[in-house]
C-alpha atoms as an extended CHARMM CRD file, in Angstrom:
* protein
*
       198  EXT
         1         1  UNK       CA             53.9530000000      -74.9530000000      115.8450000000  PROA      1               0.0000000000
         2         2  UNK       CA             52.2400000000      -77.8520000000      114.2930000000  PROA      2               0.0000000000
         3         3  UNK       CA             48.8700000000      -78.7970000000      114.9100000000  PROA      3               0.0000000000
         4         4  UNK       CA             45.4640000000      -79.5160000000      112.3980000000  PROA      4               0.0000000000
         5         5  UNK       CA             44.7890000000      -76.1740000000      110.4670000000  PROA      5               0.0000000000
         6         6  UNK       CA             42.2110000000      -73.7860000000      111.2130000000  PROA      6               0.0000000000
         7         7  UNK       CA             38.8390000000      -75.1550000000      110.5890000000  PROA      7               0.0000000000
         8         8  UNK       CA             38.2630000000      -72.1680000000      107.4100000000  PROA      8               0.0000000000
         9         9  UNK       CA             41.6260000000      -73.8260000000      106.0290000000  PROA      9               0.0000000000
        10        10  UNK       CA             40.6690000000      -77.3850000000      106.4400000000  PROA      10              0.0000000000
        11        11  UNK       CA             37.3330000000      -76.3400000000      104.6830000000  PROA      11              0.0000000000
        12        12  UNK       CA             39.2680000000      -74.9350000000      101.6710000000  PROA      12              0.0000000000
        13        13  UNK       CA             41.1870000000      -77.4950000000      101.2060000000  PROA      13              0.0000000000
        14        14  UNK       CA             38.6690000000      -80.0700000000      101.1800000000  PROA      14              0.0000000000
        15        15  UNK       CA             35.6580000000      -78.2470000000       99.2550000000  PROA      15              0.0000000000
        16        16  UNK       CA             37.8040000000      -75.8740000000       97.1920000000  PROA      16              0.0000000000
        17        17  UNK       CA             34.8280000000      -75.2530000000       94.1090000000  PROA      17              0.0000000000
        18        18  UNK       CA             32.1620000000      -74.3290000000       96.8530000000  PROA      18              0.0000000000
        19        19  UNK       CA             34.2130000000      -72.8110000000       99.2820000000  PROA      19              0.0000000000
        20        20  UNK       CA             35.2080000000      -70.3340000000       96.1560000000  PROA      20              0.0000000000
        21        21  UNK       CA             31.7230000000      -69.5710000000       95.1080000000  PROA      21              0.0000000000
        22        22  UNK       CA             32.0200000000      -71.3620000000       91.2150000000  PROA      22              0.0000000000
        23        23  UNK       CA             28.9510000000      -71.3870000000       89.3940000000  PROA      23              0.0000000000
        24        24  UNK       CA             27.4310000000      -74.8600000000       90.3310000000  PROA      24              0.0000000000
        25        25  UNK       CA             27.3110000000      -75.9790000000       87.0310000000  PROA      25              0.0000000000
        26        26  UNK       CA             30.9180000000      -76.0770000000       87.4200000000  PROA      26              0.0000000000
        27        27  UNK       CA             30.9110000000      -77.9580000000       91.0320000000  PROA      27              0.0000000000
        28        28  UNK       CA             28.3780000000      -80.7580000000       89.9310000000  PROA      28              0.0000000000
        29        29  UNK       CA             30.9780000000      -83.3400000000       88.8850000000  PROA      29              0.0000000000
        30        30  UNK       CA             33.2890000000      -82.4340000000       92.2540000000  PROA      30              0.0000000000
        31        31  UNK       CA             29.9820000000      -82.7310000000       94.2310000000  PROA      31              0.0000000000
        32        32  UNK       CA             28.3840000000      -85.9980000000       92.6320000000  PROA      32              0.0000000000
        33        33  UNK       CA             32.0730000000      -87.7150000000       93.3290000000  PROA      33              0.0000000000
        34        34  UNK       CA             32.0190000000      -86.5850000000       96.8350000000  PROA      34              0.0000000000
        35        35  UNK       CA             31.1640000000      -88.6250000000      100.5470000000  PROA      35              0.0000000000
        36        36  UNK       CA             29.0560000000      -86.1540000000      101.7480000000  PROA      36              0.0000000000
        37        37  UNK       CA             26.5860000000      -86.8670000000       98.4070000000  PROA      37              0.0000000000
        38        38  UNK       CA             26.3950000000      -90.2680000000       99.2960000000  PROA      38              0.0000000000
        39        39  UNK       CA             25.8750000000      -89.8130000000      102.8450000000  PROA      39              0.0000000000
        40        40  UNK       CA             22.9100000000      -87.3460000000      102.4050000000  PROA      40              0.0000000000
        41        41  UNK       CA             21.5840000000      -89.5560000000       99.5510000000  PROA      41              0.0000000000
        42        42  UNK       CA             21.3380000000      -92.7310000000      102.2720000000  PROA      42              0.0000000000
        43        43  UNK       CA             20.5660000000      -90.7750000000      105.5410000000  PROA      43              0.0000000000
        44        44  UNK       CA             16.6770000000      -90.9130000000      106.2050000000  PROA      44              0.0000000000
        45        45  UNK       CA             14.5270000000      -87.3540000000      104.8430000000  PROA      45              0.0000000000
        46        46  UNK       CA             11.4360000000      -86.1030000000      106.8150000000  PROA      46              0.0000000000
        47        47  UNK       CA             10.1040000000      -84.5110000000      103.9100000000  PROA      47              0.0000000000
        48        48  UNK       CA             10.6820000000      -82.4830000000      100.6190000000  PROA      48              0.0000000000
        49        49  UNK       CA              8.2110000000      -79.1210000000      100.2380000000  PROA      49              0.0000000000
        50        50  UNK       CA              7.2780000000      -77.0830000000       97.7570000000  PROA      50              0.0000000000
        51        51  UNK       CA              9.6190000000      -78.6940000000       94.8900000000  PROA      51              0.0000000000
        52        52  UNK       CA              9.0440000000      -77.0970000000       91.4980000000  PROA      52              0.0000000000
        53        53  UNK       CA              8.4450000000      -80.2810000000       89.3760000000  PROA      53              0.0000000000
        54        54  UNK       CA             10.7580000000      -79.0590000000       86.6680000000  PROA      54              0.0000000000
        55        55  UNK       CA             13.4060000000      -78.8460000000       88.6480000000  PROA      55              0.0000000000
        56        56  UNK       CA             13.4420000000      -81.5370000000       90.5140000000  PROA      56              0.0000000000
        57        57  UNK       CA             14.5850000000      -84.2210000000       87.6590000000  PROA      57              0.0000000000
        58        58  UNK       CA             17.0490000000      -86.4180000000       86.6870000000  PROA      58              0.0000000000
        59        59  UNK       CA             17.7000000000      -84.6890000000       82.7340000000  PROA      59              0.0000000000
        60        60  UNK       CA             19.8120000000      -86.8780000000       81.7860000000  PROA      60              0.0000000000
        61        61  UNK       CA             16.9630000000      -90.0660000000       81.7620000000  PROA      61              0.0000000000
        62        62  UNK       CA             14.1930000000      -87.2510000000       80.2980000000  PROA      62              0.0000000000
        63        63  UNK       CA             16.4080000000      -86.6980000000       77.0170000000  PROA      63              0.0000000000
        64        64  UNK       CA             16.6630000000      -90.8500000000       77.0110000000  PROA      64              0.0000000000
        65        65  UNK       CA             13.5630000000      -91.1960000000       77.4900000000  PROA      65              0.0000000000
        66        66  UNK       CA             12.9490000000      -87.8130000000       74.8230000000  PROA      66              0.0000000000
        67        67  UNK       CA             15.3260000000      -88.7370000000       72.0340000000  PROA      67              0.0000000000
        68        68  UNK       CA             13.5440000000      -92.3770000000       70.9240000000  PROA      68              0.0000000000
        69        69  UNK       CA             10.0980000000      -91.0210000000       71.4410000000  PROA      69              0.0000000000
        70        70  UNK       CA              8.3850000000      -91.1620000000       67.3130000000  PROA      70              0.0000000000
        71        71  UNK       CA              6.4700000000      -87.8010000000       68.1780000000  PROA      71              0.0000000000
        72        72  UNK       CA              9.5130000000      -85.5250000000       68.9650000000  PROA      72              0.0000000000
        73        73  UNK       CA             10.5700000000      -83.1990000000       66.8440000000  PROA      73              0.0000000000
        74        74  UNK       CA             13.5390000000      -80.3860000000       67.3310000000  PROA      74              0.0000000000
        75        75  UNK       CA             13.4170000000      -77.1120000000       66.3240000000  PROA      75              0.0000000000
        76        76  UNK       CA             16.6090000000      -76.1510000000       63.9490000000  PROA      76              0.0000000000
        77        77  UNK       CA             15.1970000000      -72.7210000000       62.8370000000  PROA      77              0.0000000000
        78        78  UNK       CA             15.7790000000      -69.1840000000       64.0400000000  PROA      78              0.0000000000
        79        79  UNK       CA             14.6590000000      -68.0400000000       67.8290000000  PROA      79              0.0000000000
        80        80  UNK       CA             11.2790000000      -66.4970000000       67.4050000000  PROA      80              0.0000000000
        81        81  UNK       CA              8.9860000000      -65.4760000000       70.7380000000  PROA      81              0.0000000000
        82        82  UNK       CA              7.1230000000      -69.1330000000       70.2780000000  PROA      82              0.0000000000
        83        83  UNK       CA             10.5490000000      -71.4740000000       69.5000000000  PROA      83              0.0000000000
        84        84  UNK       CA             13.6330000000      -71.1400000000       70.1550000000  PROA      84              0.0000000000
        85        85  UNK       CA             16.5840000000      -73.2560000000       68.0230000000  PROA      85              0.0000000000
        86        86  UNK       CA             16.7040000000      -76.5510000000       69.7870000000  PROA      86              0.0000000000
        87        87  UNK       CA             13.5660000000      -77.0560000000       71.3770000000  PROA      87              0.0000000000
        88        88  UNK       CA             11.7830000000      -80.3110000000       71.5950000000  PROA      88              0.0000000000
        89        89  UNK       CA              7.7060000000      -80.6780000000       70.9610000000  PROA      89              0.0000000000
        90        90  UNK       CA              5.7350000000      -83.2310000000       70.2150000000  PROA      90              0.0000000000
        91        91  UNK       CA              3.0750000000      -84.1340000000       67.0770000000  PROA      91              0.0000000000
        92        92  UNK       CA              1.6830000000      -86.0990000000       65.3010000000  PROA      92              0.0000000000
        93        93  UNK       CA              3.7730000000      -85.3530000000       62.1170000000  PROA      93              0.0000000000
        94        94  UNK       CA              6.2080000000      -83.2270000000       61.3110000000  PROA      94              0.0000000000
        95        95  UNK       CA              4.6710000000      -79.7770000000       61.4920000000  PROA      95              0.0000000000
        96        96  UNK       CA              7.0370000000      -77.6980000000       59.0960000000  PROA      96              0.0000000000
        97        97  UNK       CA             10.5350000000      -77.4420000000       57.4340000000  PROA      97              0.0000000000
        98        98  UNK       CA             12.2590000000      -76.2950000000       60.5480000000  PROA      98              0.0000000000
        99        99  UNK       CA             11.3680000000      -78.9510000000       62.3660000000  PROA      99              0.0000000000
       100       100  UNK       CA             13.1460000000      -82.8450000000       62.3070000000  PROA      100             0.0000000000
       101       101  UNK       CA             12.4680000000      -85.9420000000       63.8490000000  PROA      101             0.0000000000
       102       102  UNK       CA             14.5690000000      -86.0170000000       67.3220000000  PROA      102             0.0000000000
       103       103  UNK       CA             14.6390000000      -90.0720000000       66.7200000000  PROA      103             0.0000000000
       104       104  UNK       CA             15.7240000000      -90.1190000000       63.4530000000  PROA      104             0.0000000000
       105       105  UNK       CA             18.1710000000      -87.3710000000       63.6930000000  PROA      105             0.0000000000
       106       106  UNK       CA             19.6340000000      -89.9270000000       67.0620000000  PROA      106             0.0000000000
       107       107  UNK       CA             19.5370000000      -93.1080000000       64.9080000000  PROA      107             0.0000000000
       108       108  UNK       CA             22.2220000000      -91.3580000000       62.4880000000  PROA      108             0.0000000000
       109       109  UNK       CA             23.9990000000      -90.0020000000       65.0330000000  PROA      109             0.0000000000
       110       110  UNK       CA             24.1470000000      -92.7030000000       67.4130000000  PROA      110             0.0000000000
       111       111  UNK       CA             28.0350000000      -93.1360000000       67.2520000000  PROA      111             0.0000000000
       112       112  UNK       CA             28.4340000000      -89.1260000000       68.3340000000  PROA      112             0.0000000000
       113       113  UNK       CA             28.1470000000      -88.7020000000       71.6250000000  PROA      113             0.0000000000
       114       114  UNK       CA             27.8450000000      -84.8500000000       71.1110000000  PROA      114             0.0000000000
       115       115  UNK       CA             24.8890000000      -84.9470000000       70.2490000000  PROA      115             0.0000000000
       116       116  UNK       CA             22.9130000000      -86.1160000000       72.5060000000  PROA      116             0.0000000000
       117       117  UNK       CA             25.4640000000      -84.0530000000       75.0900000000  PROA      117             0.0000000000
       118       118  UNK       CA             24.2170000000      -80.9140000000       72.7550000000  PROA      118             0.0000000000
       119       119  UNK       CA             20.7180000000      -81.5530000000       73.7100000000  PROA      119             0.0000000000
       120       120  UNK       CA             21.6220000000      -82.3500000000       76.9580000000  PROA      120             0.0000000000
       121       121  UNK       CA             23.5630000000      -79.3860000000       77.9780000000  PROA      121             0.0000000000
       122       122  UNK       CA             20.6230000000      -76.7430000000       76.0660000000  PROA      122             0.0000000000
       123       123  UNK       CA             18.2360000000      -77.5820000000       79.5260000000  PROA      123             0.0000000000
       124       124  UNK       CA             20.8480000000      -76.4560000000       81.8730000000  PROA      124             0.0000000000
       125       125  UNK       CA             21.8600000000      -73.1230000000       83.0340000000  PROA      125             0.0000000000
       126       126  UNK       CA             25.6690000000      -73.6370000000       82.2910000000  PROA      126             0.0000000000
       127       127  UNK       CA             26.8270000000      -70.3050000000       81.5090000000  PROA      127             0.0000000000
       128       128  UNK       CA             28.5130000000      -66.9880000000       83.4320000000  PROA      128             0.0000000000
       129       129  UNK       CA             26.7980000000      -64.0760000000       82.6110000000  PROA      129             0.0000000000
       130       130  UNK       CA             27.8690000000      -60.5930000000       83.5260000000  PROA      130             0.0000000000
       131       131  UNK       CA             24.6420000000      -59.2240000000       83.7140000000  PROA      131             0.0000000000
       132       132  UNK       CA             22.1090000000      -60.0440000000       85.9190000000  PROA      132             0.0000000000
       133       133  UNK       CA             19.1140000000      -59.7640000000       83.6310000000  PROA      133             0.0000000000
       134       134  UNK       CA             20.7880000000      -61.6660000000       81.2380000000  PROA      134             0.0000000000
       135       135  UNK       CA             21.3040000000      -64.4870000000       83.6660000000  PROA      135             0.0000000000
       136       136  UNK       CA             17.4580000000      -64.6730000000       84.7090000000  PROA      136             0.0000000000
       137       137  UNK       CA             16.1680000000      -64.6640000000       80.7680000000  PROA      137             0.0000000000
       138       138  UNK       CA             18.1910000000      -67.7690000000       80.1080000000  PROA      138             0.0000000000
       139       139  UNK       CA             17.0020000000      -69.2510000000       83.2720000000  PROA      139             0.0000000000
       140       140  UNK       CA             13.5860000000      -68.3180000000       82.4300000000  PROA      140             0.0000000000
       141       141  UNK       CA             14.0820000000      -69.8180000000       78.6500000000  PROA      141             0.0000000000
       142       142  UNK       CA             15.4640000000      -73.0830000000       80.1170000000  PROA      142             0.0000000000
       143       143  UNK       CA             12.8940000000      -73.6100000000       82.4270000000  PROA      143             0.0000000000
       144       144  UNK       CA             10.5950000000      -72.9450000000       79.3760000000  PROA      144             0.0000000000
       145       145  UNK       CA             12.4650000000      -75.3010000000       77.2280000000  PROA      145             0.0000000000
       146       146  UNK       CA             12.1910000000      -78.1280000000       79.9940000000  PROA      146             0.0000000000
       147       147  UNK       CA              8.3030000000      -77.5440000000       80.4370000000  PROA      147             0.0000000000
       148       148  UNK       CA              7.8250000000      -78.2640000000       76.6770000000  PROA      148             0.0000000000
       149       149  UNK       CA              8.8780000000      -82.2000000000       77.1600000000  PROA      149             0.0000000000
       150       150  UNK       CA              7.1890000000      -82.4400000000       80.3750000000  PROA      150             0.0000000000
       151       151  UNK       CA              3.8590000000      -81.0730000000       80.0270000000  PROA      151             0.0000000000
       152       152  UNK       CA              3.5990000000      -83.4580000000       76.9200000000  PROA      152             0.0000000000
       153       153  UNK       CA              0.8430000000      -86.1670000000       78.9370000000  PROA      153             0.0000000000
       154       154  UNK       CA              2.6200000000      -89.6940000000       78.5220000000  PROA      154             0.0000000000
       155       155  UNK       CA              6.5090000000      -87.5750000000       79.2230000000  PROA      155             0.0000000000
       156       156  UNK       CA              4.7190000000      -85.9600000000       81.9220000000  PROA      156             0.0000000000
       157       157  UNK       CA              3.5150000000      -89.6390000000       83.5670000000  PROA      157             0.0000000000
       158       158  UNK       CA              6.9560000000      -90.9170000000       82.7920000000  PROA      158             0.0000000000
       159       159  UNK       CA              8.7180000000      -88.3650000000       84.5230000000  PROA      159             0.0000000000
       160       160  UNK       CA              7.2030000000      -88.6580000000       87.8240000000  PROA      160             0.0000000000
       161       161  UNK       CA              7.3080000000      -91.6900000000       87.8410000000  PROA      161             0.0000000000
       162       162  UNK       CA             10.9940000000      -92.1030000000       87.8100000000  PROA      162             0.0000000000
       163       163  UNK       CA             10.9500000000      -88.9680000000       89.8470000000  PROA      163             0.0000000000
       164       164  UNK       CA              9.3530000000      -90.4200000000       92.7850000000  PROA      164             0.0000000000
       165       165  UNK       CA             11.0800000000      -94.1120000000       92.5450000000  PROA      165             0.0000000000
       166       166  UNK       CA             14.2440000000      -91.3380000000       93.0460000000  PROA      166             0.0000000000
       167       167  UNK       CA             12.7120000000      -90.3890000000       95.9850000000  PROA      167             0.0000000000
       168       168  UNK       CA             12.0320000000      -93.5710000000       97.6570000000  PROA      168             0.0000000000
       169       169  UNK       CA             15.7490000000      -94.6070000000       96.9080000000  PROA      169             0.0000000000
       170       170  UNK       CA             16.6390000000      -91.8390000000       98.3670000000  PROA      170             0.0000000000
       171       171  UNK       CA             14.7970000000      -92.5040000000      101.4790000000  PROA      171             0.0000000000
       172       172  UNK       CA             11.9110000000      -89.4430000000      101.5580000000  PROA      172             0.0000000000
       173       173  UNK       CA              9.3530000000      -90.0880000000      103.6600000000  PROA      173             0.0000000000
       174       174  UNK       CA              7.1330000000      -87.0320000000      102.4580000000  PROA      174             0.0000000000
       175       175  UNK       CA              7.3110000000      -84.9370000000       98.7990000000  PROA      175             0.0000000000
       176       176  UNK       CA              5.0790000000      -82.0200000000       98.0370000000  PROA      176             0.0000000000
       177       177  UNK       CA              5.5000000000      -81.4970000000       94.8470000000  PROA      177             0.0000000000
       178       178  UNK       CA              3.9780000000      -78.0550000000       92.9960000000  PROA      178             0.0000000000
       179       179  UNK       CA              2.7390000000      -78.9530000000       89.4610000000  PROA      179             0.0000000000
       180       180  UNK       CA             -0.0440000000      -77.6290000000       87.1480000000  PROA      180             0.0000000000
       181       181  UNK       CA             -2.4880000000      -79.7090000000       84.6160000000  PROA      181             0.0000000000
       182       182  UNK       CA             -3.0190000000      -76.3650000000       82.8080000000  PROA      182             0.0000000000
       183       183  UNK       CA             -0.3960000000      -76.5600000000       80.0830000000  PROA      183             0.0000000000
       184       184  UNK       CA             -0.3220000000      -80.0970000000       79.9420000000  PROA      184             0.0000000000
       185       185  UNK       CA             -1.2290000000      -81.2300000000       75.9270000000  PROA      185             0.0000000000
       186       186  UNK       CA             -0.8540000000      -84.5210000000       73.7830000000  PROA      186             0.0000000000
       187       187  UNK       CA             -1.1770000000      -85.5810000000       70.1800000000  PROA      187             0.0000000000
       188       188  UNK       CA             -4.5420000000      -84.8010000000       70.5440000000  PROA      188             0.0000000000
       189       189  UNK       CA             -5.6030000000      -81.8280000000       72.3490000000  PROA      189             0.0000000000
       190       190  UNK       CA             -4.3380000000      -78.8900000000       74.7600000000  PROA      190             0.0000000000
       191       191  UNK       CA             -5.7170000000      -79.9190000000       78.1700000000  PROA      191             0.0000000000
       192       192  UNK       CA             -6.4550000000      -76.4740000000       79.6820000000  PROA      192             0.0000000000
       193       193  UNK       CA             -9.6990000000      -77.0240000000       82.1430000000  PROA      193             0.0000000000
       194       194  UNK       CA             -9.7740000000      -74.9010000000       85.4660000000  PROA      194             0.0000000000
       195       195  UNK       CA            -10.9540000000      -77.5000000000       87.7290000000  PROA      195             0.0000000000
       196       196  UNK       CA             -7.5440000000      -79.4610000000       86.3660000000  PROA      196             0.0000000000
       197       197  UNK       CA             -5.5140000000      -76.9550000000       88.3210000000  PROA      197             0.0000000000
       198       198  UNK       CA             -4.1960000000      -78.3930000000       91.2560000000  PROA      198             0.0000000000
C-alpha cells in the first residue's frame, strides 16, 4: 500500500551525495546549499577541541587576503623536495627566476576568474586516488602548501582573526585550537625559539 517510505529510502532521497559515500570535495556545494548547514551554523556550540589550525579556515578569504599581499611570490618551477609548482612564500624581493609576484601576476589577470580558482583549488584535496598512499602524500603536500601562507607572522594574525570572528558567528562558546610558533617566519627572520612552543 501507500504510506511514507522507509526511513533508509527517505534518507537517499534527500542526501543522495553522502548517503553514496562521494568524496566530500564533491558534496561541499550540495552541503553548503542545504537546511541542515544553516541550522547547525545558528544552533548554540559548547565547544570546539583540538582543531588543527590549518584546517579549520575559510580558504577562500586566505587566497584574498594572499593574492594582493606585495611580499608573495608563487613558485612556477619544477617540484623539488623544498617547492613544489604553485606554492606561495613570502620575501622581501623576488628570490629567483622561478619565482613571480602573486600580486602582479592577479593585477593582469584580474578579468580571469581561473586564476585565482587555480590557486584556489591547489590547497584542497580534490582528487580520487586509487591508492591509498597516494591519497595521504597529497594530503600531506596540501597541508604543507597551506602552512607556508599561514605561518608567515602578519597572514598568521590575519587568519585567526577572521577565524575566530567565524566562530563567534557561529555561536561557539569554547575553541581549543592546536597551533605551533615554531615555524612561524617573516620578512625578517625564522622565529624558531622553544619556549615559543605552545
Amino acid at each position: 500500500g501507500g504510506g511514507p517510505p522507509p526511513p533508509r529510502e527517505k534518507e537517499k532521497s534527500t542526501y543522495p551525495i553522502l548517503i553514496h559515500q562521494e568524496p566530500f570535495w564533491k558534496a561541499v556545494s550540495f552541503i553548503k546549499n542545504s537546511s541542515l548547514l544553516k541550522f547547525i551554523y545558528d544552533i548554540p556550540k559548547g565547544a570546539l577541541l583540538t582543531g588543527n589550525w590549518n584546517g579549520l579556515g575559510d580558504y577562500p578569504w586566505l587566497i584574498d587576503t594572499v593574492i594582493t599581499h606585495p611580499n608573495a611570490y608563487i613558485y612556477v618551477g619544477e617540484n623539488t623536495e623544498e617547492f613544489k609548482n604553485g606554492d606561495v612564500r613570502f620575501f622581501k624581493k623576488q628570490p629567483g627566476e622561478k619565482w613571480r609576484s602573486l600580486k602582479q601576476l592577479s593585477e593582469v589577470m584580474q578579468d580571469d576568474p581561473s586564476f585565482k580558482n587555480d590557486i584556489l583549488r591547489s590547497y584542497f584535496v580534490e582528487y580520487e586516488f586509487s591508492d591509498y598512499q597516494e591519497k595521504i602524500n597529497h594530503f600531506n603536500e596540501t597541508k604543507e602548501r597551506v602552512a607556508g601562507l599561514t605561518n608567515f607572522a602578519p597572514v598568521f594574525k590575519l587568519y585567526f582573526e577572521h577565524l575566530f570572528r567565524d566562530f563567534i558567528k557561529e555561536s561557539f562558546s569554547h575553541a581549543e585550537v592546536q597551533t605551533s610558533f615554531s615555524s612561524m617566519y617573516d620578512l625578517g627572520y625564522m622565529i624558531e625559539k622553544p619556549e615559543h612552543e605552545i
